[in-house]
Structure formats: C-alpha cells, structure tokens
C-alpha positions as CSV (number, residue, x, y, z in Angstrom):
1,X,19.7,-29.3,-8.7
2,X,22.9,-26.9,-8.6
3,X,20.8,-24.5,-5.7
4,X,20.0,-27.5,-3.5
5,X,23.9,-28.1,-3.3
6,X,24.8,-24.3,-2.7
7,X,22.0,-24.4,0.1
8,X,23.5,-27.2,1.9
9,X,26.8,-25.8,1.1
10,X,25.9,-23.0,3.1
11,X,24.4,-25.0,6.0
12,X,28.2,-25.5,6.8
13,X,28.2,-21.9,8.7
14,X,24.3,-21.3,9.5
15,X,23.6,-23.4,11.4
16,X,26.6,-25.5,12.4
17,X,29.5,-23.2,12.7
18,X,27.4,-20.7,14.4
19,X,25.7,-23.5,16.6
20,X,22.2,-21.8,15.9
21,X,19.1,-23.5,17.7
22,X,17.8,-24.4,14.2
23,X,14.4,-25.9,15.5
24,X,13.6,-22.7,17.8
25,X,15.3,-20.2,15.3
26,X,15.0,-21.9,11.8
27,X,15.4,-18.3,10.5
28,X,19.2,-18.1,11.7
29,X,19.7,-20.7,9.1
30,X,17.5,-21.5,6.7
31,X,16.7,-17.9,6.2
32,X,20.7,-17.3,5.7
33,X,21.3,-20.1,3.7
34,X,18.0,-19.2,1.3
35,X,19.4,-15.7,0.9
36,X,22.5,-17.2,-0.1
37,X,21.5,-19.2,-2.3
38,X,19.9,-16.3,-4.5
39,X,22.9,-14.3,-4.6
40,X,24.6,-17.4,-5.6
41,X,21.8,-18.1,-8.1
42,X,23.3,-14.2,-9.5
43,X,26.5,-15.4,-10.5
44,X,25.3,-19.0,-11.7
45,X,22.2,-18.0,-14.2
46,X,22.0,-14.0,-14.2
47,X,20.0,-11.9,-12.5
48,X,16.6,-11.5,-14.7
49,X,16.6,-15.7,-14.0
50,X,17.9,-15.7,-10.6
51,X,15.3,-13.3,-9.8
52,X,12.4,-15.3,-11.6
53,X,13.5,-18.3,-10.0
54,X,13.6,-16.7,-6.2
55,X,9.9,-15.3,-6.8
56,X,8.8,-19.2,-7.9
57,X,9.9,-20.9,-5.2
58,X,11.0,-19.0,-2.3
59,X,8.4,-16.0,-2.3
60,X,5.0,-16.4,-3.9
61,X,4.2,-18.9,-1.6
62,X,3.8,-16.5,1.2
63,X,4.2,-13.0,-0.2
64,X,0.9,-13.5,-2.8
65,X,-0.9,-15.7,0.2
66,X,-4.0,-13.3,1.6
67,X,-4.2,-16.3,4.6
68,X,-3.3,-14.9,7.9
69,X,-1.0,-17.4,9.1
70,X,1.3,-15.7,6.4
71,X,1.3,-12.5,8.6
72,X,3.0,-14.5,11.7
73,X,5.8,-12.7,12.7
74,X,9.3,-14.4,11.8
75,X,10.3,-14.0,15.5
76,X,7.8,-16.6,16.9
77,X,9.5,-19.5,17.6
78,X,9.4,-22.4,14.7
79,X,8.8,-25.0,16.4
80,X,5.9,-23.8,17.8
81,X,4.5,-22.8,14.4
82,X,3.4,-25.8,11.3
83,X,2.4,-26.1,8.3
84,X,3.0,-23.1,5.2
85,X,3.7,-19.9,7.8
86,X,6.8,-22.3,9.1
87,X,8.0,-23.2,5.9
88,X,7.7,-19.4,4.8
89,X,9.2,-17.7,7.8
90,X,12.4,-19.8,8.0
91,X,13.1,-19.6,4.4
92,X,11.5,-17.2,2.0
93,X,10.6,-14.4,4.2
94,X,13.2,-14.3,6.2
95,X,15.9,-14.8,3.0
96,X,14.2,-11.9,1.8
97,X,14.5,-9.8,4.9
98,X,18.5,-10.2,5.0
99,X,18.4,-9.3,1.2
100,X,16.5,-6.0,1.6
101,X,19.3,-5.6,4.5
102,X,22.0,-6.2,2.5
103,X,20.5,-3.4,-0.1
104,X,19.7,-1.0,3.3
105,X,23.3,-1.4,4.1
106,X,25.3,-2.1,0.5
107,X,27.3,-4.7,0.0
108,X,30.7,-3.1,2.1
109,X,28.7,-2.5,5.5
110,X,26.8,-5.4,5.0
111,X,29.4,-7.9,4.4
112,X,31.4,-6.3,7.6
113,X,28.9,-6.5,9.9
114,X,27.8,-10.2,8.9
115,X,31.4,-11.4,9.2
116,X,31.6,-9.0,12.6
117,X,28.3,-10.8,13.8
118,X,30.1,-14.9,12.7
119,X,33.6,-14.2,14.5
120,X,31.7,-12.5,17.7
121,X,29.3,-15.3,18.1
122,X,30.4,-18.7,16.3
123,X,30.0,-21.5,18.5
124,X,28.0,-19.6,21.2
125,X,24.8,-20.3,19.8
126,X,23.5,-17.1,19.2
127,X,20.0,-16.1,19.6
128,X,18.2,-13.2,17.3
129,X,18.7,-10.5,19.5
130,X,22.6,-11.4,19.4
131,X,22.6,-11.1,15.7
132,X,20.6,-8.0,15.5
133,X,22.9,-6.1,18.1
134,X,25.5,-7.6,16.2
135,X,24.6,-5.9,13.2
136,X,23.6,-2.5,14.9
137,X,27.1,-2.2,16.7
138,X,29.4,-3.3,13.5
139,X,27.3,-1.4,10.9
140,X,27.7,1.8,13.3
141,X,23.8,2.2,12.7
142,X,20.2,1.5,14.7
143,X,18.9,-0.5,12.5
144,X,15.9,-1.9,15.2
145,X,13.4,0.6,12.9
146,X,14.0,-2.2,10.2
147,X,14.3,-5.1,12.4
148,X,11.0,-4.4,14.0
149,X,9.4,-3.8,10.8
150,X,10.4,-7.2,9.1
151,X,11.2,-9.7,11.9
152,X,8.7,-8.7,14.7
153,X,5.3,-7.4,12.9
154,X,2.6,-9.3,11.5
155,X,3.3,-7.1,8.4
156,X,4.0,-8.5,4.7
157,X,4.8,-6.3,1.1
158,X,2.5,-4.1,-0.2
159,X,3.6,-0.7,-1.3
160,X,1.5,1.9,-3.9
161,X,2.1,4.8,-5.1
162,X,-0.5,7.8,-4.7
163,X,0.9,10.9,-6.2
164,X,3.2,12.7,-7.8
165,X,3.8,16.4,-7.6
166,X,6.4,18.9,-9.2
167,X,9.3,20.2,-6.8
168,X,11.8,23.1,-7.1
169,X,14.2,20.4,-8.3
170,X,12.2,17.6,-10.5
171,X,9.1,15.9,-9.2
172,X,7.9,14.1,-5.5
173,X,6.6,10.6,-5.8
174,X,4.4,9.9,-2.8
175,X,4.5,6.1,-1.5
176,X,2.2,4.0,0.5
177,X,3.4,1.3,2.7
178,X,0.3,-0.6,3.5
179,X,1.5,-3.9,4.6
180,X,4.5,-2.6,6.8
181,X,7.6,-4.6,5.3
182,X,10.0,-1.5,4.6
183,X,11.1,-3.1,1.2
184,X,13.3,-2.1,-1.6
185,X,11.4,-0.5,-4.7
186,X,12.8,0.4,-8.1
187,X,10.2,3.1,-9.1
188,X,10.3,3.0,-13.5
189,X,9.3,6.1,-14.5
190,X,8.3,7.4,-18.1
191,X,8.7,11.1,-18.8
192,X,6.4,12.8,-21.2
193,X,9.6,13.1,-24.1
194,X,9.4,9.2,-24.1
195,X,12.1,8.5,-22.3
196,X,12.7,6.1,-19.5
197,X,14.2,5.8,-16.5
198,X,14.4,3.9,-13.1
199,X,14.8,5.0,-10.0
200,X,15.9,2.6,-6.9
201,X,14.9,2.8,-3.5
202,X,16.7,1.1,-0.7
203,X,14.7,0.5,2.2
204,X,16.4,3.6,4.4
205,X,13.2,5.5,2.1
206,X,11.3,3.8,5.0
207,X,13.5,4.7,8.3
208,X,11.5,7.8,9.5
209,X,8.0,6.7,8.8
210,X,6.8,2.8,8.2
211,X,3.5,4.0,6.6
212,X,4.1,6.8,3.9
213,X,7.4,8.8,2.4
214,X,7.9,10.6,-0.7
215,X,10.6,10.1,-3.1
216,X,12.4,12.4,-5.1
217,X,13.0,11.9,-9.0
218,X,15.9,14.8,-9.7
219,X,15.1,15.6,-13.1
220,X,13.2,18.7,-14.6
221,X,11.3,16.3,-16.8
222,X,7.8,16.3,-17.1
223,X,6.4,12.7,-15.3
224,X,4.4,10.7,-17.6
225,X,4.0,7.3,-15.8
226,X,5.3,5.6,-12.9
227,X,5.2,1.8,-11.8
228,X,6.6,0.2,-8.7
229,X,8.4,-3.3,-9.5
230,X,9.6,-4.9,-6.5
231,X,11.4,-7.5,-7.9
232,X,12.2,-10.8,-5.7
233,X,10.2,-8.2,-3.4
234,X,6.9,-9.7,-4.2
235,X,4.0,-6.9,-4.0
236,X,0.5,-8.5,-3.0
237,X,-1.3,-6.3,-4.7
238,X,-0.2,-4.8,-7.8
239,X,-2.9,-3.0,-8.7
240,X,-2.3,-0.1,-6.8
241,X,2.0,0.4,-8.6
242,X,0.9,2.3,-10.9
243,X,0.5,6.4,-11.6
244,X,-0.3,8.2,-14.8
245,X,-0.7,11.6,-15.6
C-alpha cells in the first residue's frame, strides 16, 4: 500500500536522522511519521478520503475505546507500556497531537519551528522535553498549556456543546471539554433563513481554560442548529455535538 511506503519514507528523519530512542520514545517517530503520512494521504487521495482513512485505521482504535489503558498518557515510556495503549500512543494519538499543533500554529510557524527543532537537535538524540522547548523557543510561544494537555494527561477527545446565547455582535456558542484533549473543532451551524455555515476552531479556543470556553459566531443571524464535527479528531461521544433551538 502507497501509505506504508510514505511511512517508512519518513522513518528516514524520525527516527534515524534525529537519532530518537524509538523504543523509550516511540512517539518521536512513529507519531511523526503517522502524522505525515496523513498529510501526505491529502495530496494523494483528497481530503474527505484522507480524512476517512486516518479515522479507520489510525484513530478509532483508541479515540472510540472507553478501556482505560487508552487514557495512559503518551509521555510514559513505550517500552514499559504493551498491548493496544502502546500501539495507540506511538502512532495514532500522538499523529493526532502534532496535527492539532500544526492547526494551533498554521502551517508557516509550524513548519519553522519543526525544521528549527530537526537542525538544533539531529543526531543528538533528543528527548520530549527537547522537542517541546524546541517548539516553544522557535514558535516564539508557551505552548506547555497544550503540551500538558495532550502529551502528559490521562485525557482523550470529548468536546459538547451546551448553549448558545445572543451577543452584541452575533451569537456565543458555549463548549464543553470533558475529556481534556484541547482539539480542533469545526462548529457547522444552521441559521434560521436556511443557510449554512461552518465555523473552525483551532485549539488556541482552549489556551486559557482546558474545561469550558465559548466561541463566537460573528453574524447577526438568528442560530438554528449547531453540530461539532471533529473530523480525524475522533469525539467519543457524539451525542452530546449537537444544539438546537
């Protein structure tokens, strides 16, 4: 399969040009290559497939799985963790971590402080904290708020939406953050005209408070309906994305 190849492919830099300690820090480098491989996947088969395909293999697994051991935190070393939570936290989990960074960030700060992290640290064998300083120091940002939330907690996705309200300037969404993971949301909203529109949220809606925020949807249109899709941000329980009037 073409993804296999571009995973490997990408193997050439996480791990080995890097000189990551794959077996302690399995996140360094499968997590890398994983979230490579989707953006890849972009380009090769478009995004509504790319975006299927991600959510098949590299995040229902864990991000639908109520077990516990899916909760481990993607710090703890891999090899003292077996079985799915290993498999999960070095590939899926943490792919989708550097993903909802790269959307934190866009694609310009992102890609400088990646390539600002590889020329600092390749062949020094870098541990996390390396990388996540890395990131802070390029990106000009602190950044540990999200770092903390994805890599060190015991938290996963689950996100719902509880309210809206009218504001001086449109209407206030209010959002939920049960499980923790400060994840990227596209909040679809249907005004009361008929018409439709979508709203994304980088995580940053998440930087001042883990647990709830409100969003703001600048239109003076009357809110019909909203509903949370997550995308390759796989919510574990969906039946709490949805709002209507």
């Amino acid at each position: 399969a073409r993804f296999v190849a571009e995973h490997e492919i990408l193997h050439t830099w996480f791990p080995f040009y890097m000189g990551i300690n794959e077996r302690r820090y399995g996140f360094m480098d499968e997590g890398w290559a994983t979230a490579f491989e989707n953006l890849i996947a972009r380009n090769d088969m478009g995004e509504a497939q790319a975006t299927k395909f991600f959510q098949q293999f590299r995040v229902n697994g864990w991000a639908l799985n109520p077990s516990a051991s899916s909760d481990i935190p993607i710090i703890i070393a891999g090899d003292s963790i077996t079985g799915a939570a290993s498999g999960s936290n070095q590939y899926g989990k943490a792919a989708a971590g550097y993903l909802a960074l790269k959307d934190l960030l866009g694609d310009a700060v992102f890609k400088k402080s990646l390539h600002e992290f590889m020329n600092r640290w390749n062949g020094k064998h870098p541990l996390p904290w390396d990388m996540f300083n890395s990131f802070n120091d390029a990106s000009g940002q602190d950044l540990n708020w999200f770092f903390n939330g994805w890599f060190f907690s015991h938290g996963y996705i689950d996100l719902a939406v509880t309210g809206v309200s009218k504001t001086g300037s449109g209407s206030s969404v209010a959002l939920k953050n049960i499980g923790g993971f400060p994840a990227p949301v596209d909040l679809k909203v249907t005004f009361e005209d008929g018409s439709n529109e979508t709203f994304h949220q980088t995580p940053a809606i998440w930087a001042k408070n883990l647990k709830e925020t409100t969003v703001n949807i600048p239109t003076k249109k009357a809110v019909k309906s909203v509903v949370l899709d997550g995308g390759i941000f796989v919510d574990f329980d969906s039946k709490n994305n949805s709002w209507a009037k």
